[in-house]
C-alpha positions as CSV (number, residue, x, y, z in Angstrom):
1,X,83.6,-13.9,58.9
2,X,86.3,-15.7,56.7
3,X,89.7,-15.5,57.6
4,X,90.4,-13.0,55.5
5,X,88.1,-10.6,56.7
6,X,88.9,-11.5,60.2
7,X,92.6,-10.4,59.4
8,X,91.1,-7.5,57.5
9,X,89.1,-6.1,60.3
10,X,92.6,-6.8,62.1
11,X,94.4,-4.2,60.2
12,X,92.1,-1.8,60.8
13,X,92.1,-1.6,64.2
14,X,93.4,1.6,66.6
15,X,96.4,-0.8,68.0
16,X,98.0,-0.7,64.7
17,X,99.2,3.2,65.2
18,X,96.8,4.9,62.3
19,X,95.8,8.6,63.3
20,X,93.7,10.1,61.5
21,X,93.4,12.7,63.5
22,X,96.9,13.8,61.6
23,X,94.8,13.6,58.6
24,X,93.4,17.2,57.1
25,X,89.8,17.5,58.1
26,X,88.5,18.1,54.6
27,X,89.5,14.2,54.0
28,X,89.1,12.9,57.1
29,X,85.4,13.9,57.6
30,X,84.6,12.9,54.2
31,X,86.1,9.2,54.7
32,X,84.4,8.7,58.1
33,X,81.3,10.2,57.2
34,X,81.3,7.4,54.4
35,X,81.9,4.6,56.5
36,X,85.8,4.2,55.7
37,X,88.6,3.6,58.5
38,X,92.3,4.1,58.4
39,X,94.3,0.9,57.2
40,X,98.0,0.2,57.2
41,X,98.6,-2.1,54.4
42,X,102.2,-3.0,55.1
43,X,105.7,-1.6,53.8
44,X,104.2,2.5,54.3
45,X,101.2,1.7,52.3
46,X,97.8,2.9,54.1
47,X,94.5,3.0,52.7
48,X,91.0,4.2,53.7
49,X,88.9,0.9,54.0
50,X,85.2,-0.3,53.9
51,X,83.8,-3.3,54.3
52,X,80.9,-4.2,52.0
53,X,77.5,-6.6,53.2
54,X,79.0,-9.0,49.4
55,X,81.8,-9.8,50.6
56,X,84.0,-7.1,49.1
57,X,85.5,-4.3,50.3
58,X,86.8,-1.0,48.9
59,X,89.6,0.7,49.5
60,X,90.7,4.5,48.4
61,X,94.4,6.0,48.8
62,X,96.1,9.1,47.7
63,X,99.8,8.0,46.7
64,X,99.0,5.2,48.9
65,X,98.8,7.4,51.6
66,X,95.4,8.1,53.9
67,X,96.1,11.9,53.5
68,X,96.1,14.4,50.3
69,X,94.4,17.4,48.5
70,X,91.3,16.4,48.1
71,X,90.9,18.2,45.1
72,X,93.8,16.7,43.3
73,X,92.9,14.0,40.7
74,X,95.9,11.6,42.2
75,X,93.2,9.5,44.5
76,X,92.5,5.6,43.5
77,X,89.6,3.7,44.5
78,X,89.3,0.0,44.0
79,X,86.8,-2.9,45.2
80,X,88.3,-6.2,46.1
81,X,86.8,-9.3,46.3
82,X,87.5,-12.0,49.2
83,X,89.1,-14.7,47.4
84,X,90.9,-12.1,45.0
85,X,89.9,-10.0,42.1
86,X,90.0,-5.8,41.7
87,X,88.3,-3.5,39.7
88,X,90.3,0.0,40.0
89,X,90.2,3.0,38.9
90,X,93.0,5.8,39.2
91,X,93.2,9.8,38.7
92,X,90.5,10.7,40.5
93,X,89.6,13.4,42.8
94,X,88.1,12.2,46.6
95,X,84.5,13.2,45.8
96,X,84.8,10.8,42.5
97,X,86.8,8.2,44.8
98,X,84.2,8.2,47.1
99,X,81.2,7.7,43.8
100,X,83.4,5.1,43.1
101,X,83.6,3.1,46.1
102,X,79.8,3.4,46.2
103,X,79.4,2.4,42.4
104,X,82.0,0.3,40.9
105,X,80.6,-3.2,40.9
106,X,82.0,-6.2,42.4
107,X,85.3,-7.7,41.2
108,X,83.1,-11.3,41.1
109,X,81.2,-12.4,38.3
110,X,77.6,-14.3,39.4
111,X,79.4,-17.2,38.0
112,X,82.4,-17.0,40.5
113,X,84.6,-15.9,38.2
114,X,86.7,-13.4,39.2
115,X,87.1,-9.3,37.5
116,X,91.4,-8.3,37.3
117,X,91.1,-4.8,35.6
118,X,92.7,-1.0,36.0
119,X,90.2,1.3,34.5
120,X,91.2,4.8,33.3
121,X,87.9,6.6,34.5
122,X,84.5,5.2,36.5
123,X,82.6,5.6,33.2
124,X,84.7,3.3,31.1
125,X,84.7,0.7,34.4
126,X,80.9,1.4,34.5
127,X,80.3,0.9,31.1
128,X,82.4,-2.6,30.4
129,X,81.7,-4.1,34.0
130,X,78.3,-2.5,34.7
């Protein structure tokens, strides 16, 4: 692993004070069932977080917070690339936060170049990036 991922995998582990078990089952099983564990992303911020096999990972919040209705289209997914780069995507509800995660492409080009955009649905992201 890079550095970055090492201090990635860092944040994610149970010595940082995460519980999910305070987390409303709805979410919680959804997340872990997906692969996703409880990160702390420094001043309050915590996301849900999954590593990819590329390089990237993904990480969903709801008002940068692990918990939330999950029916409530306030949840944000977004894939992040190693060496920087996002592709986002706001105002969703969990079930379409999770499609994301599982569907939004890469934030790096084949050519190395690197993807900065906020998208205002997982079509339109699909559509120009896919």
């Amino acid at each position: 692993m890079t550095d970055l991922a090492d201090d990635l995998e860092q944040r994610t582990d149970l010595r940082t004070g995460l519980r999910a078990d305070r987390v409303r089952p709805a979410v919680r099983n959804a997340m872990t069932e997906a692969g996703f564990t409880p990160m702390d992303l420094g001043d309050g911020c915590r996301a849900w977080y999954r590593r990819s096999d590329d390089g990237t990972h993904a990480l969903i919040s709801h008002n940068n917070a692990l918990d939330g209705d999950p029916t409530v289209k306030d949840w944000i997914v977004g894939q992040y690339g190693e060496r920087g780069g996002f592709v986002e995507v706001g105002g969703l509800p969990l079930f379409r936060a999770l499609e994301g995660a599982d569907t939004l492409p890469s934030p790096v080009r084949p050519d190395g170049s690197l993807v900065e955009a906020l998208y205002p649905s997982l079509q339109q992201a699909l559509d120009d990036l896919g």
